[in-house]
PDB file of the backbone (N, CA, C, O) and the ligand in Angstrom, with CONECT records:
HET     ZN  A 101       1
ATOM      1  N   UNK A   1     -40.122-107.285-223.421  1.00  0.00           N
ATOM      2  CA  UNK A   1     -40.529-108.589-222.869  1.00  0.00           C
ATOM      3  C   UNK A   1     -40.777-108.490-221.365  1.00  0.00           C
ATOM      4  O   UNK A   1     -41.659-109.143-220.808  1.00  0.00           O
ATOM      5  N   UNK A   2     -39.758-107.435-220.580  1.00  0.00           N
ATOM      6  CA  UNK A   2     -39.797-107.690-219.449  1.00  0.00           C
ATOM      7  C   UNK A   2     -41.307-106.904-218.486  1.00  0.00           C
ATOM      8  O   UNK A   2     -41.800-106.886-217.359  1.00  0.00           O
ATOM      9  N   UNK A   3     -41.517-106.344-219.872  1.00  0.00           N
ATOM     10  CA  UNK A   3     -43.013-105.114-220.200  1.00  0.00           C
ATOM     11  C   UNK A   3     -44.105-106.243-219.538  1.00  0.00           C
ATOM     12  O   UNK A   3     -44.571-106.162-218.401  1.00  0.00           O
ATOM     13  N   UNK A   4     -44.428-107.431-220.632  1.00  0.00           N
ATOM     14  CA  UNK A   4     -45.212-108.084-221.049  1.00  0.00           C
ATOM     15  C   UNK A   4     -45.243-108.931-219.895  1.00  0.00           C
ATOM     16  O   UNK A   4     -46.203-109.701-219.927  1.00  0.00           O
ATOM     17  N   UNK A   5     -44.477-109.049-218.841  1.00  0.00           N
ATOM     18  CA  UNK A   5     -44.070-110.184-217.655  1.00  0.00           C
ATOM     19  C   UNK A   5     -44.511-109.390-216.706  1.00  0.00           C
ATOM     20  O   UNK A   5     -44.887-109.918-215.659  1.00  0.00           O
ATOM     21  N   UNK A   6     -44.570-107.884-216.854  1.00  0.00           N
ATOM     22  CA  UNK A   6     -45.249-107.420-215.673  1.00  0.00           C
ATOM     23  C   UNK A   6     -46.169-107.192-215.539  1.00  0.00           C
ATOM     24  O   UNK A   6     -46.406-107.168-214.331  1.00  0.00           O
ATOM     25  N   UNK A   7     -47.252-106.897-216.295  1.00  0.00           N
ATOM     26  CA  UNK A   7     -48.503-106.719-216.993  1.00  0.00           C
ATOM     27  C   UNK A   7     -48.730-107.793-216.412  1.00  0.00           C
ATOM     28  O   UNK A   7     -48.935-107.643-215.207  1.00  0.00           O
ATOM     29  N   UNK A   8     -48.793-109.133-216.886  1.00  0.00           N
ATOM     30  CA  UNK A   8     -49.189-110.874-216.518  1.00  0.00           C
ATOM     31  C   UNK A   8     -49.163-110.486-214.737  1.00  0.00           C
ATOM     32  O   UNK A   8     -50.136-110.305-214.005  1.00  0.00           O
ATOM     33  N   UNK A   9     -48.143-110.454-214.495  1.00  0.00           N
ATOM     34  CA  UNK A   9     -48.316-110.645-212.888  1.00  0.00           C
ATOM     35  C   UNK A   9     -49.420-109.336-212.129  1.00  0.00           C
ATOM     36  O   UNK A   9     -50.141-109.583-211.163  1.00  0.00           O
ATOM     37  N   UNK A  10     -49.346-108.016-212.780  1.00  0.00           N
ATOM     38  CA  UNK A  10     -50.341-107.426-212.177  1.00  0.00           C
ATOM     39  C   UNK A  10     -51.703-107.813-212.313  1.00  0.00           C
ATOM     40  O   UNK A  10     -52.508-107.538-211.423  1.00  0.00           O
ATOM     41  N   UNK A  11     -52.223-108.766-213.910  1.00  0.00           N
ATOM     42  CA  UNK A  11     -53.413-108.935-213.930  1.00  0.00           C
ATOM     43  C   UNK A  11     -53.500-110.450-212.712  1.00  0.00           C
ATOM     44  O   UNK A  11     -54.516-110.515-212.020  1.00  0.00           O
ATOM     45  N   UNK A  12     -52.553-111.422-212.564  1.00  0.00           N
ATOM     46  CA  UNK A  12     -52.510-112.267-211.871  1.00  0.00           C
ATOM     47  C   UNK A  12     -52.961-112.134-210.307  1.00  0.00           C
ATOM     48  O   UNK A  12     -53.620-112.950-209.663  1.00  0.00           O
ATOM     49  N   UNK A  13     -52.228-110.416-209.708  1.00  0.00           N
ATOM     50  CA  UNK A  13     -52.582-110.377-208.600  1.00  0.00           C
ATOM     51  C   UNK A  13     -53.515-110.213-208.463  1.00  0.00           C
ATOM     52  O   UNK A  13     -54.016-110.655-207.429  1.00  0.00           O
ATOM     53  N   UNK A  14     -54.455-109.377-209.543  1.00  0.00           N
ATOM     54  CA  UNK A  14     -55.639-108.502-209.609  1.00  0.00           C
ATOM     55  C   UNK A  14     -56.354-109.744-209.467  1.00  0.00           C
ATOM     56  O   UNK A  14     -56.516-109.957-208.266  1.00  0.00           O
ATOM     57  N   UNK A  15     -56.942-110.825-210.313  1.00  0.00           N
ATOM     58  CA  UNK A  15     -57.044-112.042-210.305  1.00  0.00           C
ATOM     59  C   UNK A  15     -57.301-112.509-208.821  1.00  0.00           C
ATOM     60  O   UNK A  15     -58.419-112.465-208.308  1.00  0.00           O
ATOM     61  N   UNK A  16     -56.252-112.928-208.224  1.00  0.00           N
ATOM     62  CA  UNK A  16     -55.530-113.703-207.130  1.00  0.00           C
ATOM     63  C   UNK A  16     -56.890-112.586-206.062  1.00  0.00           C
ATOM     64  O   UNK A  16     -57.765-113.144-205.400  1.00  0.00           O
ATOM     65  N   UNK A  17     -56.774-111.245-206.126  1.00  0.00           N
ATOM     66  CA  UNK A  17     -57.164-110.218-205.181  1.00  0.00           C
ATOM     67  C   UNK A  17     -58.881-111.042-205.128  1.00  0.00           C
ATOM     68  O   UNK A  17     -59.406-111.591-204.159  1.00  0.00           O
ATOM     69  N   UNK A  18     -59.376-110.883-206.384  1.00  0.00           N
ATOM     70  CA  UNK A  18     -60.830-110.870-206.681  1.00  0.00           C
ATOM     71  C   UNK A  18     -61.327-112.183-206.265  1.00  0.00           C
ATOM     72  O   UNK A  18     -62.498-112.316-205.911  1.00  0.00           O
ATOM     73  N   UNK A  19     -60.549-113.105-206.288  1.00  0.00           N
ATOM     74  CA  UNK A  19     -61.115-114.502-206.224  1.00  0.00           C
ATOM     75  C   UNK A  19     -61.053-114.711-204.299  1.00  0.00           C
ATOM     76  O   UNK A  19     -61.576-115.568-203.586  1.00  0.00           O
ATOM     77  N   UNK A  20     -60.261-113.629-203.986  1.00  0.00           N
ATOM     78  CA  UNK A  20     -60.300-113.776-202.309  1.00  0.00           C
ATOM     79  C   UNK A  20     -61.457-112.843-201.900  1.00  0.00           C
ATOM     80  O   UNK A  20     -61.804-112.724-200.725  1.00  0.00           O
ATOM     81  N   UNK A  21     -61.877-112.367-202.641  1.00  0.00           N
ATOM     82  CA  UNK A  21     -62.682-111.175-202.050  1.00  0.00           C
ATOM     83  C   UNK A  21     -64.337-112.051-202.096  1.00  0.00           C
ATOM     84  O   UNK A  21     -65.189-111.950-201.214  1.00  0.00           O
ATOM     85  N   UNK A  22     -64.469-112.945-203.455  1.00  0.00           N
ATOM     86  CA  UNK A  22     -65.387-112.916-203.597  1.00  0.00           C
ATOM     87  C   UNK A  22     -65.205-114.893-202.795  1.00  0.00           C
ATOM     88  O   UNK A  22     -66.289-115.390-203.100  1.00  0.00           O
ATOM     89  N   UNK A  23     -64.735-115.520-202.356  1.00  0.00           N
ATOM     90  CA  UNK A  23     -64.804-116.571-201.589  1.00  0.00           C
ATOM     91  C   UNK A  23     -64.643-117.069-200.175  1.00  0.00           C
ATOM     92  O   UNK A  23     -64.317-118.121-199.625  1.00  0.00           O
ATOM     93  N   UNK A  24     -65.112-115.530-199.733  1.00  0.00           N
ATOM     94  CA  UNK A  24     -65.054-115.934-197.691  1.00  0.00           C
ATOM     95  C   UNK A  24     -66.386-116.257-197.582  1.00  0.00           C
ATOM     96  O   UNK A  24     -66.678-116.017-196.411  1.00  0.00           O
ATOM     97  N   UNK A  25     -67.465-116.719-198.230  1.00  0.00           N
ATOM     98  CA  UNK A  25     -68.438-116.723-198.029  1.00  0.00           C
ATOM     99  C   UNK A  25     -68.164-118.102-197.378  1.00  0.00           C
ATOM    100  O   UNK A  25     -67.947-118.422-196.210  1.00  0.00           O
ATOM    101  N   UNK A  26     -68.267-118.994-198.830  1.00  0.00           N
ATOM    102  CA  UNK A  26     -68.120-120.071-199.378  1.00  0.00           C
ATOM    103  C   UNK A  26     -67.368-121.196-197.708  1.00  0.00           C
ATOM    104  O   UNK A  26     -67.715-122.057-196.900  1.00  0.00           O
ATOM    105  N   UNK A  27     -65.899-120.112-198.197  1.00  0.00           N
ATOM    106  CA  UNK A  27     -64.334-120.942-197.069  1.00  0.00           C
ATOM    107  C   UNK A  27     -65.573-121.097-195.617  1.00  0.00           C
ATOM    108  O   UNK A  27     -65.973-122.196-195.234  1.00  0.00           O
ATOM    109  N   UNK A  28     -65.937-119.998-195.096  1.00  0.00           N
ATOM    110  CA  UNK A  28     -66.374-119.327-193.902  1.00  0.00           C
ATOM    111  C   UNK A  28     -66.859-120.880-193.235  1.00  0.00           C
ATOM    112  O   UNK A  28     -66.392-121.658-192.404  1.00  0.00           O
ATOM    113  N   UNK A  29     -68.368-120.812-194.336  1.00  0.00           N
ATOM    114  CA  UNK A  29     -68.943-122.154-194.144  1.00  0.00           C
ATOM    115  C   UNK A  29     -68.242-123.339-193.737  1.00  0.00           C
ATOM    116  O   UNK A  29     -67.951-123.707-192.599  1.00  0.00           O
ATOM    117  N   UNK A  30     -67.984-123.960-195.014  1.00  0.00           N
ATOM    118  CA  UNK A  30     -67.408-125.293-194.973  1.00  0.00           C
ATOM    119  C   UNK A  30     -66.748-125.788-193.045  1.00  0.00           C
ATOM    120  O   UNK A  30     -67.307-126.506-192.216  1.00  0.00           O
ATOM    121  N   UNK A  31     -65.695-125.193-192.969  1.00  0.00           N
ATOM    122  CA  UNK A  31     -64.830-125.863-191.834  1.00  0.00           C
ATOM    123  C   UNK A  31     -66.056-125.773-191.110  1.00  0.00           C
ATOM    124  O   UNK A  31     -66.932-126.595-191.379  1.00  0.00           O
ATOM    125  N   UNK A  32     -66.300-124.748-190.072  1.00  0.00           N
ATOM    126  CA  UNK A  32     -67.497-124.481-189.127  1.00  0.00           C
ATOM    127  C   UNK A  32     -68.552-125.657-189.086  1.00  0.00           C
ATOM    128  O   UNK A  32     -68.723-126.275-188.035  1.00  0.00           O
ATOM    129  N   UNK A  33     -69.265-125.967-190.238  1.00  0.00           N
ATOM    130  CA  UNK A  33     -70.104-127.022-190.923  1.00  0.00           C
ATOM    131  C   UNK A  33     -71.529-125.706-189.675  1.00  0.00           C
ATOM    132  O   UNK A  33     -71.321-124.987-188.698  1.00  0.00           O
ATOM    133  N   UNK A  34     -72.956-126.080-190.577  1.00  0.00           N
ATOM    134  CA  UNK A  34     -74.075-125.481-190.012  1.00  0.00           C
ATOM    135  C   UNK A  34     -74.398-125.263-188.920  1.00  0.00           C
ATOM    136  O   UNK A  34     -75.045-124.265-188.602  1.00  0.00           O
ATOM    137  N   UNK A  35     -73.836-126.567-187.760  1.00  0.00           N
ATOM    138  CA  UNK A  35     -74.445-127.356-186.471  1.00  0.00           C
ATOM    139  C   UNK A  35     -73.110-126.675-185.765  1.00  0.00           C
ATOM    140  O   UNK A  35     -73.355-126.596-184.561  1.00  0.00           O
ATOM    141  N   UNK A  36     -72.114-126.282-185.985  1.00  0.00           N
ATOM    142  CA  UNK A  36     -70.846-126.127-184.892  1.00  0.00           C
ATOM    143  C   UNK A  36     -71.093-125.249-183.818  1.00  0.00           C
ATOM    144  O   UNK A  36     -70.951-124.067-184.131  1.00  0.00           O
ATOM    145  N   UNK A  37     -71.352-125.416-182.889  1.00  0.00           N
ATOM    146  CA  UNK A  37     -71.531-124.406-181.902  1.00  0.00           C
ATOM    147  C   UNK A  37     -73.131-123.824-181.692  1.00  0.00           C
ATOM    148  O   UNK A  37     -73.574-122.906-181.001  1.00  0.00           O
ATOM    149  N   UNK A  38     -73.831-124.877-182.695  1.00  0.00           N
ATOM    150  CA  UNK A  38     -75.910-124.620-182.141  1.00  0.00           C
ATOM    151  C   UNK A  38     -76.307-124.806-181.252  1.00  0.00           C
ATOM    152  O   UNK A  38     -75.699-125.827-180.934  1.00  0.00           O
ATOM    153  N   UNK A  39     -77.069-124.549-180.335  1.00  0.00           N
ATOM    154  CA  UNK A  39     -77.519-125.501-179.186  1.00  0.00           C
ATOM    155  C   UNK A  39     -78.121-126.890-180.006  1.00  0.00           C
ATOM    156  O   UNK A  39     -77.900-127.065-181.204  1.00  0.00           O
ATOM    157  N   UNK A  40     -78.890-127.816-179.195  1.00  0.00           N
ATOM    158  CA  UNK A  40     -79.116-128.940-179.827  1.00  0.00           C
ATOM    159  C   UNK A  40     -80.293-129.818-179.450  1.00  0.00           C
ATOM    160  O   UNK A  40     -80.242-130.810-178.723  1.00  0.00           O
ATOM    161  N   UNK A  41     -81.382-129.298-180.060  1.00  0.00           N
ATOM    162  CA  UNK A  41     -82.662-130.378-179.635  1.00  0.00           C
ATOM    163  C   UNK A  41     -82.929-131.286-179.745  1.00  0.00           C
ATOM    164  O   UNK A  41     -82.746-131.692-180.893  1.00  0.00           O
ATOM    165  N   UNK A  42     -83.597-132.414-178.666  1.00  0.00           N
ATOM    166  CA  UNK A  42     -84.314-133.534-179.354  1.00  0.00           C
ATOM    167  C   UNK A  42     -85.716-133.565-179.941  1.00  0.00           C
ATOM    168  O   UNK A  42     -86.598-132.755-179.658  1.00  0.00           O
ATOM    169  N   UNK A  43     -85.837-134.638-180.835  1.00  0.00           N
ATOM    170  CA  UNK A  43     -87.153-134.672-180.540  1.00  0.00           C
ATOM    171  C   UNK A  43     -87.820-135.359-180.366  1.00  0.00           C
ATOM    172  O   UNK A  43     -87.371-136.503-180.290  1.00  0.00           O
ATOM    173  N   UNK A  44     -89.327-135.175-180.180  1.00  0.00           N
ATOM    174  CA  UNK A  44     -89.927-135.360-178.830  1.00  0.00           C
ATOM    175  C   UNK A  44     -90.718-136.694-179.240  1.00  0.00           C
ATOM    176  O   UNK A  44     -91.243-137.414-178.390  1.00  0.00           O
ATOM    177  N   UNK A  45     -90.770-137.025-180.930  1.00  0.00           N
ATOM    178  CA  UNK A  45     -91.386-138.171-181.673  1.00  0.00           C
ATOM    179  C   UNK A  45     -90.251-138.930-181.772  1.00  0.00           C
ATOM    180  O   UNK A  45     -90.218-139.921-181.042  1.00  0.00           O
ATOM    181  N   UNK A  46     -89.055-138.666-182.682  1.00  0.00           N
ATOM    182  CA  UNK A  46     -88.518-139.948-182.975  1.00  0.00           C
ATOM    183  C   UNK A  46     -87.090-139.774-182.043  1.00  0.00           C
ATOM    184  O   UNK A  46     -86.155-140.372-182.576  1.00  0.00           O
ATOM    185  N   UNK A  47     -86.706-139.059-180.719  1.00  0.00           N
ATOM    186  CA  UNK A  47     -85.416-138.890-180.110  1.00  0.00           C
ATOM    187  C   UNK A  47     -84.173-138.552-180.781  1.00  0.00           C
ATOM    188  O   UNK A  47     -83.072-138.594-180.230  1.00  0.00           O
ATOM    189  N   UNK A  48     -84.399-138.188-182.090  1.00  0.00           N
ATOM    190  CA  UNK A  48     -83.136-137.509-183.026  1.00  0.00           C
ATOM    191  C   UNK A  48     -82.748-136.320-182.248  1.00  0.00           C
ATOM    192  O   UNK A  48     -83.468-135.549-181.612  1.00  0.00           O
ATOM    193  N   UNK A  49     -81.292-136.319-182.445  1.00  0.00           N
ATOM    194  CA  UNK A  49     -80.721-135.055-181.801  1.00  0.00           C
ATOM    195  C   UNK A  49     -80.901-134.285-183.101  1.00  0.00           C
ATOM    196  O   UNK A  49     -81.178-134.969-184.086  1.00  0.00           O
ATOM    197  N   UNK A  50     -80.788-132.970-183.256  1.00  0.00           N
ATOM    198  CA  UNK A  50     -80.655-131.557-184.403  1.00  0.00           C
ATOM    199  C   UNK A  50     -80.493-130.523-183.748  1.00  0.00           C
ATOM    200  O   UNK A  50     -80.604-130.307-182.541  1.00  0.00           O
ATOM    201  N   UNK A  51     -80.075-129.527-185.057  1.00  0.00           N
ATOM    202  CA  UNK A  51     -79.710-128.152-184.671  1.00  0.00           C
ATOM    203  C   UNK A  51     -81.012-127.134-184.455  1.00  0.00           C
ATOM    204  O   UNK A  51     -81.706-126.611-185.327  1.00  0.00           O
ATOM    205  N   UNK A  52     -81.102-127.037-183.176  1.00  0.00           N
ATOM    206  CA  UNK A  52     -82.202-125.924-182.631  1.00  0.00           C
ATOM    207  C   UNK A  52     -82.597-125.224-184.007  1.00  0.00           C
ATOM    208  O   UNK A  52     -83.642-125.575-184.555  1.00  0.00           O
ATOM    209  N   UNK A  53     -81.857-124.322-184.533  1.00  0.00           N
ATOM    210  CA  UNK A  53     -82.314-123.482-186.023  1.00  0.00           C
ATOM    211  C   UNK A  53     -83.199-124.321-186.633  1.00  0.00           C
ATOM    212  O   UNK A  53     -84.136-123.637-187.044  1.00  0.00           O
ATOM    213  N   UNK A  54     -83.408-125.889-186.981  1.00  0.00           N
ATOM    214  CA  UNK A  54     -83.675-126.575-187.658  1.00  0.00           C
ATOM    215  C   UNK A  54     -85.148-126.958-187.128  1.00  0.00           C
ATOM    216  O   UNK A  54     -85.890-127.007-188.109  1.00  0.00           O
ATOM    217  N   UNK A  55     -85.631-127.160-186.302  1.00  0.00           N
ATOM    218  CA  UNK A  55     -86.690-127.606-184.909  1.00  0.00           C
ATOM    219  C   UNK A  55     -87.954-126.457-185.535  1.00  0.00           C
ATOM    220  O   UNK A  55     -88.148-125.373-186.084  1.00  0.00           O
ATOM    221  N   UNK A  56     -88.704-127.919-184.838  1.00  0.00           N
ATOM    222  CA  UNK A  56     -90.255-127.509-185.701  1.00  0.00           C
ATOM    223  C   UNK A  56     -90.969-127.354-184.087  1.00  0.00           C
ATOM    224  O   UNK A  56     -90.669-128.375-183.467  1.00  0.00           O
ATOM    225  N   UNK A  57     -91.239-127.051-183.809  1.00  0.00           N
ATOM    226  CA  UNK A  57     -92.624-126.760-182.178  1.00  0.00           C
ATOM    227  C   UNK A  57     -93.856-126.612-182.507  1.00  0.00           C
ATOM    228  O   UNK A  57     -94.469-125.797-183.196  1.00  0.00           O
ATOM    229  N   UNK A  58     -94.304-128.132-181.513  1.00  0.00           N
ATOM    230  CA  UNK A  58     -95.583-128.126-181.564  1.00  0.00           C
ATOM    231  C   UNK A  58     -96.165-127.185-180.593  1.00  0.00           C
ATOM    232  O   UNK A  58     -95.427-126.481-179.904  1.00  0.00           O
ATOM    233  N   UNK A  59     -97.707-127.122-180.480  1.00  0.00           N
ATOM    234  CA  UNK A  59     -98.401-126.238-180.053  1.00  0.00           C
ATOM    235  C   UNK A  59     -98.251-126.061-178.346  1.00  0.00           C
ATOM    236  O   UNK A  59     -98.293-124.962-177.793  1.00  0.00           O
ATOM    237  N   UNK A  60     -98.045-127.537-177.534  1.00  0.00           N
ATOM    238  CA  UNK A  60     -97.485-127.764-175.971  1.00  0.00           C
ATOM    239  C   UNK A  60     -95.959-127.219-176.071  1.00  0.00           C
ATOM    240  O   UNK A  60     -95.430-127.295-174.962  1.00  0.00           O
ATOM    241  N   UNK A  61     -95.243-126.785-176.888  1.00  0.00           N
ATOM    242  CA  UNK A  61     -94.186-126.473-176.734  1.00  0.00           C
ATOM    243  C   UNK A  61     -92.439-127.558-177.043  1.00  0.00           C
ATOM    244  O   UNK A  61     -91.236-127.307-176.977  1.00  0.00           O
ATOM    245  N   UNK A  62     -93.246-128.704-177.359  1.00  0.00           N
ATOM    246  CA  UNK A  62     -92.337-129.556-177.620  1.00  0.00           C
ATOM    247  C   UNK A  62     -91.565-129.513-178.852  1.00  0.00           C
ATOM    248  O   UNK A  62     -92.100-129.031-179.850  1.00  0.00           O
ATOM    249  N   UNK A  63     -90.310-129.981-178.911  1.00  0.00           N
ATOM    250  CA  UNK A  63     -89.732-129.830-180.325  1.00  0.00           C
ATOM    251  C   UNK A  63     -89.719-131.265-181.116  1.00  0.00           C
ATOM    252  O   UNK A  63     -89.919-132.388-180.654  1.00  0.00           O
ATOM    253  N   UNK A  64     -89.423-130.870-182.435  1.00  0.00           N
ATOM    254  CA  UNK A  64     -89.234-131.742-183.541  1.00  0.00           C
ATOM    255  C   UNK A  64     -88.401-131.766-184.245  1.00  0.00           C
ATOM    256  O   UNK A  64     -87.609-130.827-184.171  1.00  0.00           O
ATOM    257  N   UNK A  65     -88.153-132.853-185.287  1.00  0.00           N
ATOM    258  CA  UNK A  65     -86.562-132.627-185.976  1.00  0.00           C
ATOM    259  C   UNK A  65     -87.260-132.236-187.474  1.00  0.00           C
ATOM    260  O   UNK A  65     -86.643-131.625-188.346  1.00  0.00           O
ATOM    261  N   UNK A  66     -88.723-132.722-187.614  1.00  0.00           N
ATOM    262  CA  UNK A  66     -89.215-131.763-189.041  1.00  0.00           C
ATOM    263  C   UNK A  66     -90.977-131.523-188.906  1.00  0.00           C
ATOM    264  O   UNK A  66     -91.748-131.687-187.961  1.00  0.00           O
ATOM    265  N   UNK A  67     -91.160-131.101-190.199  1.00  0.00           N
ATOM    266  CA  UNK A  67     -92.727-131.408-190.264  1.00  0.00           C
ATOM    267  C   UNK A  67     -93.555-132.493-189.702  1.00  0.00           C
ATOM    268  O   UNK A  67     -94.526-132.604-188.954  1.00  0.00           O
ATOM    269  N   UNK A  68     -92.792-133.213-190.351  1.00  0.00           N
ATOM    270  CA  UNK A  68     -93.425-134.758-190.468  1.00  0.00           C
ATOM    271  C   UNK A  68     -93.681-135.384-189.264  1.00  0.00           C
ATOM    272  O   UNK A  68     -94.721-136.028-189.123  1.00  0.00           O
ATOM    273  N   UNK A  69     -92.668-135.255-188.163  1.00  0.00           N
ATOM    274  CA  UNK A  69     -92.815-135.787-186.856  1.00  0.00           C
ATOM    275  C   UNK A  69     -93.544-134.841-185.910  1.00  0.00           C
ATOM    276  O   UNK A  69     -93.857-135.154-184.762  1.00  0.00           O
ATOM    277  N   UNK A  70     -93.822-133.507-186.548  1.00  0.00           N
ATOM    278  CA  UNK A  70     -94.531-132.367-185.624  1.00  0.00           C
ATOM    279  C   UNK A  70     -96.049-132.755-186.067  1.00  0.00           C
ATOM    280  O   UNK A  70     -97.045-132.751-185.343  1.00  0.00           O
ATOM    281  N   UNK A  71     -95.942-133.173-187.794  1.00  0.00           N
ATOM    282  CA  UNK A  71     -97.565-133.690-187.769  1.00  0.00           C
ATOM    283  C   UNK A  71     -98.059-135.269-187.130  1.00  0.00           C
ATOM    284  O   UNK A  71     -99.174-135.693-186.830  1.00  0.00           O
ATOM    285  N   UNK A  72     -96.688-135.903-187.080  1.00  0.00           N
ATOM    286  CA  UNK A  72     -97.648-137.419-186.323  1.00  0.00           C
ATOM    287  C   UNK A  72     -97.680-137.163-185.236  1.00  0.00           C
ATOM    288  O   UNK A  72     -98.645-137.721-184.712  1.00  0.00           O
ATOM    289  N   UNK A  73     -96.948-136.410-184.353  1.00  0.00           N
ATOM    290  CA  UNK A  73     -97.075-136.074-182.863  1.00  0.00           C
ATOM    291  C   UNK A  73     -98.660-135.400-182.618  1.00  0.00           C
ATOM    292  O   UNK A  73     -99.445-135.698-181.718  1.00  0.00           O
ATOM    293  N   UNK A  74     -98.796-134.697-183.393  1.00  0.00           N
ATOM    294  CA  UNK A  74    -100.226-134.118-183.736  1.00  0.00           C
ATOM    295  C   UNK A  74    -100.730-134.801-183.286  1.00  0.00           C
ATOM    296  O   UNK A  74    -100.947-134.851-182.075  1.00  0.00           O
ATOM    297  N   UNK A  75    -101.250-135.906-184.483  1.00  0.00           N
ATOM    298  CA  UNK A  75    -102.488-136.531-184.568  1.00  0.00           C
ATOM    299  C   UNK A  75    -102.249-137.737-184.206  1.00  0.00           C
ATOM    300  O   UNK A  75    -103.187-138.486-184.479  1.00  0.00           O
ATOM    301  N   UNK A  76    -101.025-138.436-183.498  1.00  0.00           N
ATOM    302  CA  UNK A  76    -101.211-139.322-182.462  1.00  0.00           C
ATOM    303  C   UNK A  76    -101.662-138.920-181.015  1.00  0.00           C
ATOM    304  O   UNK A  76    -102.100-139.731-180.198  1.00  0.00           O
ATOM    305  N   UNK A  77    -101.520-137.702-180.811  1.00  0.00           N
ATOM    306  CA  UNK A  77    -102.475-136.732-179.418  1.00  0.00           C
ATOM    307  C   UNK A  77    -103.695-136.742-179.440  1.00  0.00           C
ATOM    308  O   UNK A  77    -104.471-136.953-178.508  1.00  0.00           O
ATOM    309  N   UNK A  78    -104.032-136.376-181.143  1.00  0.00           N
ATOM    310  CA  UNK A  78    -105.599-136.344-180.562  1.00  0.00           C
ATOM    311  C   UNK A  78    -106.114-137.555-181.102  1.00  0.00           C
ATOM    312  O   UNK A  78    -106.819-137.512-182.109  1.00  0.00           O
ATOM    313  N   UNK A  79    -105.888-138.433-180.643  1.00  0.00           N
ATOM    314  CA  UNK A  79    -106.730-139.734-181.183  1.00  0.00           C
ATOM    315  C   UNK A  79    -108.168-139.814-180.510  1.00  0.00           C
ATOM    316  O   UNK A  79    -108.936-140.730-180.801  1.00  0.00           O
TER     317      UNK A  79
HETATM  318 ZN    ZN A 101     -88.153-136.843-185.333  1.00  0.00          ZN2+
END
C-alpha cells in the first residue's frame, strides 16, 4: 500500500512539474497586462491615449490609435 502512495505522489509531482513548465507563458502576461511599461501615444484624430506597439502613422508622421482614424485623417487632409 505504502508502494501504491508513492507512485501517486511521484506521478503528482511529475504532474505539479509539467503544468509549471508549460504556464509561465500564460502567468507572465496577465499581471504585467500588454500596456505596462509602453511608451504611450496620442492620437492625432480622436486624442485617445494607446500603446505605441499599437499606433498606426500616417504619411506626415503623425500617430493613430487604428486604421480607421489613420484613414479619416487621410481624407479629411485632402479635401
Ligand atoms: Zn483615434
Amino acid at each position: 500500500m505504502a508502494r501504491i502512495l508513492f507512485f501517486a505522489l511521484i506521478a503528482a509531482i511529475i504532474y505539479w512539474i509539467v503544468r509549471r513548465a508549460a504556464a509561465p507563458q500564460n502567468r507572465r502576461a496577465d499581471p504585467s497586462g500588454p500596456a505596462a511599461g509602453a511608451p504611450m501615444l496620442q492620437c492625432a484624430f480622436c486624442g485617445v491615449h494607446f500603446p505605441a506597439n499599437e499606433a498606426r502613422f500616417g504619411a506626415d508622421g503623425r500617430s493613430f490609435c487604428g486604421e480607421a482614424h489613420q484613414q479619416a485623417a487621410f481624407h479629411a487632409g485632402t479635401k
